[in-house]
FISE-802255 format. One record per residue (C-alpha): residue in three letters; x, y, z. Coordinates in pm, whole numbers, padded with zeros to 5 digits, always signed. Example, Ala and Ser with C-alpha at 12.3 -4.5 7.8 and 13.67 -1.06 7.14 Angstrom:
! FISE-802255
ALA+01230-00450+00780
SER+01367-00106+00714
! end
This chain:
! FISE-802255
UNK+09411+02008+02363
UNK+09224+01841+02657
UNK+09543+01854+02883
UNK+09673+02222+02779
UNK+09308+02332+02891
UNK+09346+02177+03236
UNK+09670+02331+03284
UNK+09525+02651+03228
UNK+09291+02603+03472
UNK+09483+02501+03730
UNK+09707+02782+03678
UNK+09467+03012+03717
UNK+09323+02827+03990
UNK+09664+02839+04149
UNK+09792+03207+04115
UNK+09433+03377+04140
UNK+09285+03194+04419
UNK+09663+03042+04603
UNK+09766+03401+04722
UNK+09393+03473+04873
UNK+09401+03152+05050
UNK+09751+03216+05228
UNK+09611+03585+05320
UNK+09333+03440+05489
UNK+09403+03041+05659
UNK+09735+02881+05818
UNK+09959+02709+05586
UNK+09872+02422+05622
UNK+09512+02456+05649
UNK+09584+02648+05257
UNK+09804+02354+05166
UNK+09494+02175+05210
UNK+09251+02404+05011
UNK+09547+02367+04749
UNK+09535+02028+04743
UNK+09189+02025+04731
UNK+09144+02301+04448
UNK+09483+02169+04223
UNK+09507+01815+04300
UNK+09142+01710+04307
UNK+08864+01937+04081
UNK+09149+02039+03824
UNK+09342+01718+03808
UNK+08965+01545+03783
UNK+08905+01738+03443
UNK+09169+01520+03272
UNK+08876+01284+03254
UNK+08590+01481+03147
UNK+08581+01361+02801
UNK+08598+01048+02881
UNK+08358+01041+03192
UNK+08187+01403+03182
UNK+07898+01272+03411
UNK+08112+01181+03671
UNK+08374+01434+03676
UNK+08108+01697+03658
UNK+07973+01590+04018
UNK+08308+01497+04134
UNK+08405+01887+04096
UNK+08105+02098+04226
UNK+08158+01812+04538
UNK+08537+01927+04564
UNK+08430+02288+04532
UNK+08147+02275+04762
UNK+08383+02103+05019
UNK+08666+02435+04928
UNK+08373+02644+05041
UNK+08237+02454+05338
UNK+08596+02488+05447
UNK+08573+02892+05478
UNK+08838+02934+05184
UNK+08801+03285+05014
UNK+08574+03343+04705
UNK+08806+03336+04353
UNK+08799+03186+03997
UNK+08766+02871+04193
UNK+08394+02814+04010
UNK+08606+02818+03633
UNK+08698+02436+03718
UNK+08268+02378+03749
UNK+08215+02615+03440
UNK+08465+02360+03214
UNK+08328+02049+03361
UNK+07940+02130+03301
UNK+08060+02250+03002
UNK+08240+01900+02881
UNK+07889+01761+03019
UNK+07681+01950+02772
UNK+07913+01917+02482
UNK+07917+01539+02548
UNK+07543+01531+02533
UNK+07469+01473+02891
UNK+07236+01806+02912
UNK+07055+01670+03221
UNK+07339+01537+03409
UNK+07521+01897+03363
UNK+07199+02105+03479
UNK+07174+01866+03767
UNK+07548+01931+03858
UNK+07437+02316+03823
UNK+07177+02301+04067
UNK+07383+02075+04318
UNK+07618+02370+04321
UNK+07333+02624+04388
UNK+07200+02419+04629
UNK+07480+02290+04766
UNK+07613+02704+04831
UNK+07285+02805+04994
UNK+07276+02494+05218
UNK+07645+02616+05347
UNK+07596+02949+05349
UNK+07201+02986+05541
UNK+07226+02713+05756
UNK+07562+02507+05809
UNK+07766+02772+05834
UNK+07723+02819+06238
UNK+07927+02485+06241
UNK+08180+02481+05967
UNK+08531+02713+05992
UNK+08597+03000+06012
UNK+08427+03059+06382
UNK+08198+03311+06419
UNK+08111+03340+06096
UNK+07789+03492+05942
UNK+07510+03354+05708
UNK+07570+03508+05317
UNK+07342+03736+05165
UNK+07091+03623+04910
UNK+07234+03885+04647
UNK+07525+03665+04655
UNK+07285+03322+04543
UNK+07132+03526+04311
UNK+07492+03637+04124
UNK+07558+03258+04149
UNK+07221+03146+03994
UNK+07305+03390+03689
UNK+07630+03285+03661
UNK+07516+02912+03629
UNK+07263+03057+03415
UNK+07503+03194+03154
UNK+07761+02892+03109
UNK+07470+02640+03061
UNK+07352+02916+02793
UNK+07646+02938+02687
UNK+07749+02583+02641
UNK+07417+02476+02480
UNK+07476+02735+02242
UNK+07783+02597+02145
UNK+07662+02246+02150
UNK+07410+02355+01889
UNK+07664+02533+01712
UNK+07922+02224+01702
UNK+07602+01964+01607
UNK+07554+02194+01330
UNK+07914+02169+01188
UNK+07909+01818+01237
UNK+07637+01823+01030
UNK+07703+01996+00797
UNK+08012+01814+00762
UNK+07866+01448+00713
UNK+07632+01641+00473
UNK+07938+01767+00255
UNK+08106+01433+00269
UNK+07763+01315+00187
UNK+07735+01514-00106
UNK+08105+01481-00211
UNK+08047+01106-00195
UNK+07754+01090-00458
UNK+07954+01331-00656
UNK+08243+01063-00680
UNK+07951+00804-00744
UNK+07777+01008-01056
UNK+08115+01118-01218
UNK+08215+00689-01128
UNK+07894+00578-01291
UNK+07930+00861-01597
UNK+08234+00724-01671
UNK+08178+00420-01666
UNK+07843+00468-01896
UNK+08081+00668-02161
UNK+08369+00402-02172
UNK+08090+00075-02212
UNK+07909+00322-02476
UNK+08227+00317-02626
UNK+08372+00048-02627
UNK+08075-00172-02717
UNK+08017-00006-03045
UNK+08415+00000-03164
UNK+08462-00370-03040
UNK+08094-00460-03227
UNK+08247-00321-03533
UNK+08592-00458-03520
UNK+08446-00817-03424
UNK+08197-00830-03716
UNK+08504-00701-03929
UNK+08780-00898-03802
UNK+08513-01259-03865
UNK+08466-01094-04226
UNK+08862-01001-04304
UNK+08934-01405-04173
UNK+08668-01552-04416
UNK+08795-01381-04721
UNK+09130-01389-04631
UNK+09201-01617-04877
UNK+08911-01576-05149
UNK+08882-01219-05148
UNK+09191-01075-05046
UNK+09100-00735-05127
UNK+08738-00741-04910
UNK+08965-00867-04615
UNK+09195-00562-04689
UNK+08875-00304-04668
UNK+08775-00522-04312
UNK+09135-00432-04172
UNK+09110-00093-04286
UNK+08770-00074-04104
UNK+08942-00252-03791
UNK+09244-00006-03754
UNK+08986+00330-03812
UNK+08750+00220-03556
UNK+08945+00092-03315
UNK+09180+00438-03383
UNK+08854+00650-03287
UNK+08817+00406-02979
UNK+09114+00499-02858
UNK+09097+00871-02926
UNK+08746+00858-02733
UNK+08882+00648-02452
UNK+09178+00863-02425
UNK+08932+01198-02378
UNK+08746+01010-02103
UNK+09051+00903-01909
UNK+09163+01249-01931
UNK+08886+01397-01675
UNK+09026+01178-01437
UNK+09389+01249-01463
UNK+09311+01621-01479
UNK+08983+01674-01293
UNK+08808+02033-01391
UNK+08978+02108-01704
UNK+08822+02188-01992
UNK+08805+01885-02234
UNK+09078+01872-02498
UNK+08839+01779-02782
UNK+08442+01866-02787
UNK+08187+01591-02643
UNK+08057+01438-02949
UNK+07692+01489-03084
UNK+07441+01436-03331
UNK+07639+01592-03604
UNK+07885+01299-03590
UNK+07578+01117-03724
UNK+07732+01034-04017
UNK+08035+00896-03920
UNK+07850+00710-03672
UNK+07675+00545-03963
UNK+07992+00515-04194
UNK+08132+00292-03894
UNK+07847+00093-03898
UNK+07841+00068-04265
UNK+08137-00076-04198
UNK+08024-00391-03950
UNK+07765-00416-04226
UNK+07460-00184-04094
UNK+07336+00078-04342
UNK+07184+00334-04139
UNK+06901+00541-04294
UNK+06862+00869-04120
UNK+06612+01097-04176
UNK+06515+01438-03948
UNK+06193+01598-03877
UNK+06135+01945-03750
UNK+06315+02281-03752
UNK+06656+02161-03637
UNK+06810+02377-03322
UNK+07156+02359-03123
UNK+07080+02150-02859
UNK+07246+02203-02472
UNK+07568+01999-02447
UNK+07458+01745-02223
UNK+07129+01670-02439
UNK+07358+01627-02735
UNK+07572+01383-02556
UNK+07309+01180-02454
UNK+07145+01182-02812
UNK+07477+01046-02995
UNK+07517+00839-02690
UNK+07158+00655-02738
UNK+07169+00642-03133
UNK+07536+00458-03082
UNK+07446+00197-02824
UNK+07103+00105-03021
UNK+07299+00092-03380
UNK+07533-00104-03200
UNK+07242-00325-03037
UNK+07138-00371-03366
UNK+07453-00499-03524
UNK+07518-00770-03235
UNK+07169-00905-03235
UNK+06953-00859-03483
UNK+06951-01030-03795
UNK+06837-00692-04028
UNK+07131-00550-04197
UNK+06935-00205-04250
UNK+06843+00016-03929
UNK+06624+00371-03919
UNK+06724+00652-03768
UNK+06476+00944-03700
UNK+06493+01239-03504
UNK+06210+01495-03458
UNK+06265+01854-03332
UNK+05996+01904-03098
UNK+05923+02243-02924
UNK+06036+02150-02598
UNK+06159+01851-02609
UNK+06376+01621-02913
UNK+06271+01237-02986
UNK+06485+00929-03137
UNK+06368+00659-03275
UNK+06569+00337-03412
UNK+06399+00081-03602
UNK+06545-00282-03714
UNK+06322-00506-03921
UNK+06486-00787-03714
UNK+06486-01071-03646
UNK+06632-01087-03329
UNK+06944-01390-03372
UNK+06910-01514-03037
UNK+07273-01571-03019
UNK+07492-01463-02734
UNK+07708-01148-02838
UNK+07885-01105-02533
UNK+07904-00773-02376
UNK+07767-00670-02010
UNK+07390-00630-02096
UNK+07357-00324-01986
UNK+07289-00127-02299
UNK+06928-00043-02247
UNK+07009+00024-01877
UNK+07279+00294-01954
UNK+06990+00460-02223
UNK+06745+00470-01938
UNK+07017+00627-01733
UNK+07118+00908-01966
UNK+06777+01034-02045
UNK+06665+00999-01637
UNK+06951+01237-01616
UNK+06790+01491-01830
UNK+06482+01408-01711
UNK+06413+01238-02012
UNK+06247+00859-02081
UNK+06318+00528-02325
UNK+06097+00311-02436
UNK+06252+00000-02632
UNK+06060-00309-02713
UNK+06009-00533-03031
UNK+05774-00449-03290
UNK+05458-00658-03428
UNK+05628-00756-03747
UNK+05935-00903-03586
UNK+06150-00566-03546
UNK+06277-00414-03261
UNK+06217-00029-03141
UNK+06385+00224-02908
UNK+06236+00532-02860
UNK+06372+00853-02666
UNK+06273+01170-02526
UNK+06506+01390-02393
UNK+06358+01752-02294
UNK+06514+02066-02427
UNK+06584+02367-02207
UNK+06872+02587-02162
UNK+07020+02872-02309
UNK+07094+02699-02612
UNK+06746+02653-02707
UNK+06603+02893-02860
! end
């Protein structure tokens, strides 16, 4: 792009402003102004990306030598407008408006005062009308090219700021997905580890108990997968509408049949007149119940957990209760649990509180807030 410009230039240069300068000099006194013009400003913008200070000078000196040398007024002053240009684009705002005024300067000095001694001979001083068309035309390409240095700082702005915003986009959907699967995972493996310990202890003195374990095993770990698969799917096929529905609080009970089945009854009980809740609330409520009921089967010693959800006017509260006591044993897992809780209801601009109890238990409490269209 940079080279295709310059040719352009000098062709102009060299078909608008050749032809005036053999009308007016000897050949060889126009093979100089040529030279001068085509092998010195134009071939000197190759470099004004790479040097704009310098090649910005280095032109308005070659074109204030053209004029000093009594060669005919053209589109010789395009080669200035692209290098002060290339200047102000680059950033170098001074540097170009300095160039600018050498020029001005530079024309008047030539034209009111060293003219009596530079060619052609008897030559006249120039007429301030013409400095004044020169001043304007300065004027408008350093308007001109801070306006489009604005315009291009903008873009580039604007630019970083989408990448910016695509970036934390990848991020959120990374760190949903990653709060869904561990959500998911950690209950099914809870309940297929306390199931699979209780199917190889009766293996042999209750038979039919280890049966109902690897029964339990092959459901949950059959749900897993179908939950797993539904996650994986928004990233194969980005967009597109979920194949099943997100699940909610109405999978409550199957949320306590499964941990019935690590050996958890779950006691739920519901408070308030019960409304449809906005997707993402409803998400985040199954969500929270499942990673605390899970909590509860890998380290607490209760075998009985509460479940109670109150329908607030504005807003809808969990609470799950364990009578404990903590085991203290290490379950495995990442630990981060309570973190992904806190996360979910900070996304809905929600809070958890979780903490043990005075008699020995352990508490988590949630608040999401309830607005949307589906509220009523």
């Amino acid at each position: 792009m940079q080279t295709a410009l310059t040719v352009v230039v000098l062709a102009i240069v060299a078909v608008l402003v050749g032809w005036r300068i053999h009308e007016g000099v000897g050949k060889m006194f126009a093979a100089f102004g040529l030279l001068l013009l085509l092998g010195y400003a134009c071939a000197t913008l190759l470099a004004r990306h790479r040097h704009p200070v310098a090649t910005a000078y280095v032109v308005v000196a070659a074109v204030l030598v053209y004029f000093g040398a009594g060669y005919p007024y053209g589109p010789v002053l395009f080669t200035c407008a692209v290098a002060v240009f290339a200047a102000i684009v680059a950033g170098h705002r001074r540097a170009a408006w300095g160039a600018a005024a050498v020029l001005w300067a530079g024309h008047v000095l030539v034209m009111h005062w060293l003219y009596r001694w530079l060619p052609p001979p008897g030559d006249h001083a120039g007429g301030w009308i013409g400095e004044t068309a020169l001043a304007a035309w300065a004027l408008v390409v350093l308007a001109a090219s801070e306006l489009l240095r604005t315009r291009r700082e903008q873009w580039a702005r604007e630019r970083r700021e989408r990448a910016a915003a695509e970036a934390r986009r990848r991020d959120e959907e990374r760190l949903r997905i990653a709060r869904e699967l561990h959500d998911v995972l950690a209950h099914s493996l809870s309940v297929v580890n306390v199931q699979a310990g209780v199917g190889l202890a009766l293996l042999d003195s209750d038979p039919e108990q280890a049966r109902t374990a690897l029964a339990t095993i092959k459901t949950a770990s059959k749900e897993a997968l179908g939950e797993v698969r539904q996650v994986l799917d928004t990233l194969r096929t980005p967009g597109d509408a979920p194949r099943t529905p997100a699940p909610g609080l109405d999978r409550l009970p199957e949320l306590a049949e499964q941990a019935a089945g690590a050996g958890l009854r779950v006691d739920t009980r519901t408070e308030g007149a019960s409304y449809r809740l906005p997707p993402g609330a409803d998400l985040a409520a199954f969500r929270v119940v499942q990673e605390a009921l899970t909590n509860v089967v890998r380290h607490s010693g209760s075998r009985t957990a509460s479940v109670l959800i109150r329908y607030l006017p504005d807003a809808l509260e969990l609470r799950v209760d364990d009578a404990g006591p903590p085991t203290g044993e290490e379950a495995g897992g990442s630990g981060n649990g309570l973190t992904g809780m806190r996360e979910r209801a900070a996304a809905l601009g929600g809070r958890v509180e979780a903490g043990p109890r005075e008699d020995g238990g352990f508490r988590v409490r949630v608040t999401l807030p309830v607005k949307g269209p589906a509220h009523p």
